[in-house]
N, C-alpha and C positions, 0 to 999 in steps of 0.2 A: 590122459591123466589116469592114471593107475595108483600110486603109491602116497600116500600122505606121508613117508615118512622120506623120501629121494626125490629129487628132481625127475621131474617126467623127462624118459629119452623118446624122441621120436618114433622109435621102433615100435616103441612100448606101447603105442597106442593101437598098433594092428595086434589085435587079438581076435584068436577064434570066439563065435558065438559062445561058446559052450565055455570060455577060461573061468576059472574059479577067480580070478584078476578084474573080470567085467564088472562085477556091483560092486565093489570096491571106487574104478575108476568111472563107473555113472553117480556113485554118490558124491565123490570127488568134485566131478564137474555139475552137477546137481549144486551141492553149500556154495561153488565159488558163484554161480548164477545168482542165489539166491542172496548173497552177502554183494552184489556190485548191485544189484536192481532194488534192493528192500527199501532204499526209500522212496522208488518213484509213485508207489499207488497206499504206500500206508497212510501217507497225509491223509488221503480220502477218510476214513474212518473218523477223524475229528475235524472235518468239514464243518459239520454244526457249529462246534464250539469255535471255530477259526471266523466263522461268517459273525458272529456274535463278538468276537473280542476286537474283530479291524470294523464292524459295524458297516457291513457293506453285503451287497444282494447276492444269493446263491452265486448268479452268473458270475460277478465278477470275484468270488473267492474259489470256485471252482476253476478261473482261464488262471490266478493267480499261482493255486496248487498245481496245476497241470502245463504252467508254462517251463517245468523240465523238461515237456517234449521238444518246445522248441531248441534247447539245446544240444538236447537228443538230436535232434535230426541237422544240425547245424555240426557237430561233433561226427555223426557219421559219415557226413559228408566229406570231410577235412581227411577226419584217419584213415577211411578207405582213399581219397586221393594221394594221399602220401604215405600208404601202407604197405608198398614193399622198400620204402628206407627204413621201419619204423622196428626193432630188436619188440618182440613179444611180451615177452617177461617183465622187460626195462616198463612197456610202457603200461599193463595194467598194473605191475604195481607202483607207479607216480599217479595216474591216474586214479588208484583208488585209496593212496594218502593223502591227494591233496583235498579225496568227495570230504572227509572227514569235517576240513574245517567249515563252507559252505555251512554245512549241514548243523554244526555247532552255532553258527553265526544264527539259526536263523530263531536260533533260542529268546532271544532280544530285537528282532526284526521291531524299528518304531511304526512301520507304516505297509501296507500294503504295495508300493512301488517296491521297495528294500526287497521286503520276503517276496516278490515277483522275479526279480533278478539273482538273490539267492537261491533260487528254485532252479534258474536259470543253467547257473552256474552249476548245480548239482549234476544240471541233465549233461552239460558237455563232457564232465569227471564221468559220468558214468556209462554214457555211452563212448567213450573212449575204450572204456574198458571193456565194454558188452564187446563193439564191432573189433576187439583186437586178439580175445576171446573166443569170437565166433571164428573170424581166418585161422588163428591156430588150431581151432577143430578143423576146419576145412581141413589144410593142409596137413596136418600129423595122423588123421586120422585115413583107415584103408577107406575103398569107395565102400565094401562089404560093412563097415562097422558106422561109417559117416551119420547114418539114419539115425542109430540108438545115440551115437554120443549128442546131435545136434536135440535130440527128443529130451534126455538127461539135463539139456542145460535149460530147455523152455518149458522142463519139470520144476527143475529150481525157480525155472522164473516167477510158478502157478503159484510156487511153496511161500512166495515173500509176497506176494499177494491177500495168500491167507494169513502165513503167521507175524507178517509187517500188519497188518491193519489190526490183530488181537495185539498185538504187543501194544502200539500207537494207542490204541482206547484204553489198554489198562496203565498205562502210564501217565497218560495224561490226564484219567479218570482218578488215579491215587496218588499221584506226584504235583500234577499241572502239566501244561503245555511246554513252559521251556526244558523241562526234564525230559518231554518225551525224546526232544532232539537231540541233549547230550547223548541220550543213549545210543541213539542211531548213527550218533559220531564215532561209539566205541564200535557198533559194529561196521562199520566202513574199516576202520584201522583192526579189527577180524578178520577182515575181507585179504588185507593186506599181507598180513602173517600167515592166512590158507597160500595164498599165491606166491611167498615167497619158498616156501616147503614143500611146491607140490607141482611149480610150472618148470623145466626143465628151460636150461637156452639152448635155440636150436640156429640152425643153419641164418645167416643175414637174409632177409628176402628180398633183395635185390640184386642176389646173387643165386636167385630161385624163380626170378620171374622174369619174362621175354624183356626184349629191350624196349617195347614201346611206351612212350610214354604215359604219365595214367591221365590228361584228359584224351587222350586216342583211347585207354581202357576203357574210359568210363564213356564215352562216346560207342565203343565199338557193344558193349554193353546192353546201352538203351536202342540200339537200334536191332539186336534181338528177341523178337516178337516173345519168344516164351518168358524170359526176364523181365522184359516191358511191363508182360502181363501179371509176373510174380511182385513187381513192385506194386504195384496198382494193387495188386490182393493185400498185401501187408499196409496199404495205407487204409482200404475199405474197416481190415479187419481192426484198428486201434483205433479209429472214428469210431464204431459198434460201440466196443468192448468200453470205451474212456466214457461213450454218452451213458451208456447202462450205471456204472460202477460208480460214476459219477453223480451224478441226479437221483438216484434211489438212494441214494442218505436223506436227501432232503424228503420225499414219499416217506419214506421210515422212520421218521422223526413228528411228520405230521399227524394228524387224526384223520384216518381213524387207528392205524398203528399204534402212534404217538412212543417209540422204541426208547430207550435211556442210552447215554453212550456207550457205558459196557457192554447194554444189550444188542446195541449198534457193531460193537467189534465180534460179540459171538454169532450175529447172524453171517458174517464172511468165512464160518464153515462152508459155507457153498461151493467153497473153491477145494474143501478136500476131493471131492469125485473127482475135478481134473487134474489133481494131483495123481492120482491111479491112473488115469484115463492115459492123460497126455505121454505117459512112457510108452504107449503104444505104437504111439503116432508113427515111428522111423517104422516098424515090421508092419502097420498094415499100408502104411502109402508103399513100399516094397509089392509087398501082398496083391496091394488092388489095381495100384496105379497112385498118382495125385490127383488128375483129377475127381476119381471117385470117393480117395478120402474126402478132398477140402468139401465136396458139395456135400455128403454126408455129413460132416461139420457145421454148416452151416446152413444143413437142414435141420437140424439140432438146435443152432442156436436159434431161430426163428421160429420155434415153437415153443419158444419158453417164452418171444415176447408178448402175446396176448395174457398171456399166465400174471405177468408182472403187473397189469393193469387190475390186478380183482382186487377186492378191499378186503382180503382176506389174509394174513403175514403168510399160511402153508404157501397160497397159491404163489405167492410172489416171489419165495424163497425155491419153491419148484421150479419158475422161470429162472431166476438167477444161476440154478445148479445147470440150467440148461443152453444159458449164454457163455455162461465162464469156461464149459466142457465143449463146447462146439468153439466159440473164437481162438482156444489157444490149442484142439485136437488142429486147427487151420492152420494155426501160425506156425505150429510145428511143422507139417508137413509143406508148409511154403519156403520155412529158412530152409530144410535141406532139401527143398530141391531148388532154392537158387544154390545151394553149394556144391550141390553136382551139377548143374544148368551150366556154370558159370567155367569151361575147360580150364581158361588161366585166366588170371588175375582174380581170384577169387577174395582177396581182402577187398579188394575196390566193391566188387559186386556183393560182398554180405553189408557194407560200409553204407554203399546207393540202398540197398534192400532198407537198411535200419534208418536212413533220414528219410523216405518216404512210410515209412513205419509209424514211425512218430512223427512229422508233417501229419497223418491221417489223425495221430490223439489231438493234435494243439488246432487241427483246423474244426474237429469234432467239440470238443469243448467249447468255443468259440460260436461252432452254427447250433449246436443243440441246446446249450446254456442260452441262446436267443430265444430258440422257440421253448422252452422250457419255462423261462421268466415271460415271455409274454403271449402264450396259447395252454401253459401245462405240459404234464407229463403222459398225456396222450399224444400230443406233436411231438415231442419227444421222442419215443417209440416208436412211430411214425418214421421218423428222422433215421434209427438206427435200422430199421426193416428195409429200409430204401440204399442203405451202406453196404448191408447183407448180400442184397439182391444183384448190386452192383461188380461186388465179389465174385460171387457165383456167377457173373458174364463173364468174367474176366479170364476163368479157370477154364473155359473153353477153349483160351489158347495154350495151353497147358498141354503136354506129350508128354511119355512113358518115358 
């Protein structure tokens, strides 16, 4: 992605280090990131007020908000299996007209079943678009340049993280709740008009990739130990990341904090440093290797968990700056090395990568939103240290 004002040609995405063309085409792929995934973690920010209007316990408004993963990872499953018939262009922009209406719908959600399955539906629209996204980075991009553009897009992803959950609390703090999702309906149909101005149509991919079939891809896939092992890291890393981000609303809300909702959305400045940080991620996993990035990462983010447990807001907000920079310095360097990991069929293997990604947020919300409602937010942490750790075994099957 290079030009916002021409379709991207394929060529155009091999550019030297040094082109005057590159921030251009990482801010590029940067906003489209950030306009396909901004609604999946800004709900969190008005968790309070959502557990209060459906009158129902952390636990279950938090698996309710976060049942997009399931979709998510039920959607990456599909598009990577059937993603070298699937035209690129064609399909993130239907998929990111139709997140639009979900997303409006759940303005009026009567019940908590309703806006569980409208969440649902959100996650398939949008990881449709994430894993169709990532292959055309795969593929358009040189292997030299592959690292920054994948780093650019899991930059945008850091960026709707922070500026979805400020937008979400100040909307819904000056508007209400059903306004906060009209709006997030307009930006999805944003999302759409970046992508129609700016993704190029390129070659069919099924006239680009071997002839095997894709359950032989995806089979031949999982039985590649370093893939295996990348998938396993990207599910540890959103079980973390979803238990943190999740359940510290609730901590933040309580006493001795006791936060208001605005002041709820401005403390997810935390995520600015990994907004810096994470463009790093493609030149130093280059640089060091992966594995020494991700354990680096992830030695980072596990020493912001004890941080998070003080009854202090600095300390806590220190941990957070230190999960959020460490889980997604990981994620970066795990998507693109499954994208160079992966010789061919690389749509199927960003596709497997992304439903055990999100499998790791919906199966994390799920066992931490347990021990959270009944042990606290020290089992909690507990829960996410043990995900970390399980990560960092994994990167041991990991090669240069």
């Amino acid at each position: 992605m290079t030009d916002v004002s021409a379709p991207i040609k394929p060529a155009a995405t091999r550019m030297d280090a040094h082109s005057p063309g590159l921030a251009l085409r990482s801010l590029v792929i940067g906003l489209t990131a950030f306009l396909t995934v901004v609604d999946l973690f800004a709900t969190q920010a008005i968790l309070p007020s959502l557990t209060r209007h459906y009158g129902v316990t952390p636990a279950a408004m938090g698996f309710a908000v976060n049942a997009s993963t399931f979709g998510m990872a039920v959607a990456g499953l599909v598009i990577g299996f059937f993603s070298p018939h699937i035209d690129r262009r064609t399909g993130i922009l239907l998929s990111l007209a139709v997140l639009a209406i979900p997303t409006s719908l759940l303005a009026s959600a009567p019940n908590l079943a309703v806006f569980t399955a409208l969440r649902v539906t959100q996650g398939l629209c949008m990881a449709s678009a994430f894993a169709l996204t990532l292959a055309y980075l795969g593929e358009q991009c040189s292997a030299m340049d592959a690292g920054s553009a994948f780093a650019a897009y899991i930059t945008g992803n850091v960026a709707s993280n922070l500026v979805g959950r400020l937008i979400s609390a100040a909307v819904a703090d000056g508007l209400g709740l059903a306004w906060n999702f009209y709006f997030f309906a307009a930006l999805n149909l944003a999302g759409t008009v970046l992508v129609y101005f700016t993704v190029g149509r390129v070659q069919p991919m099924h006239a680009m990739m071997p002839a095997a079939s894709p359950l032989a891809a995806t089979i031949a896939h999982w039985r590649n130990p370093q893939l295996r092992a990348a998938f396993g890291i990207g599910f540890c890393i959103l079980f973390a990341f979803i238990g943190t981000f999740t359940f510290v609303n609730f901590v933040l809300v309580r006493p001795p904090l006791s936060l208001g909702m605005m002041d709820l959305g401005f403390v997810y400045f935390v995520f600015l440093p990994s907004i810096l940080t994470t463009l790093l991620a493609g030149k130093v996993a280059a640089r060091l290797g992966t594995r020494p990035t991700i354990w680096a990462a992830l030695a980072a983010a596990g020493l912001g968990l004890p941080l998070m447990l003080a009854p202090h807001l600095a300390e806590v907000l220190a941990g957070m700056v230190l999960v959020g920079i460490g889980t997604f310095f990981a994620q970066a360097a795990a998507t693109g090395f499954v994208g160079q990991a992966a010789a061919e069929n690389r749509g199927i293997a960003s596709g497997t990568y992304l439903a055990c990604y999100f499998c790791g947020g919906l199966v994390g919300t799920a066992v931490l939103g347990r021990l959270f409602d009944e042990y606290g937010w020290y089992a909690c942490v507990a829960g996410i240290g043990a995900a970390l750790a399980a990560a960092a075994l994994l990167t041991l099957a990991l090669k240069r």
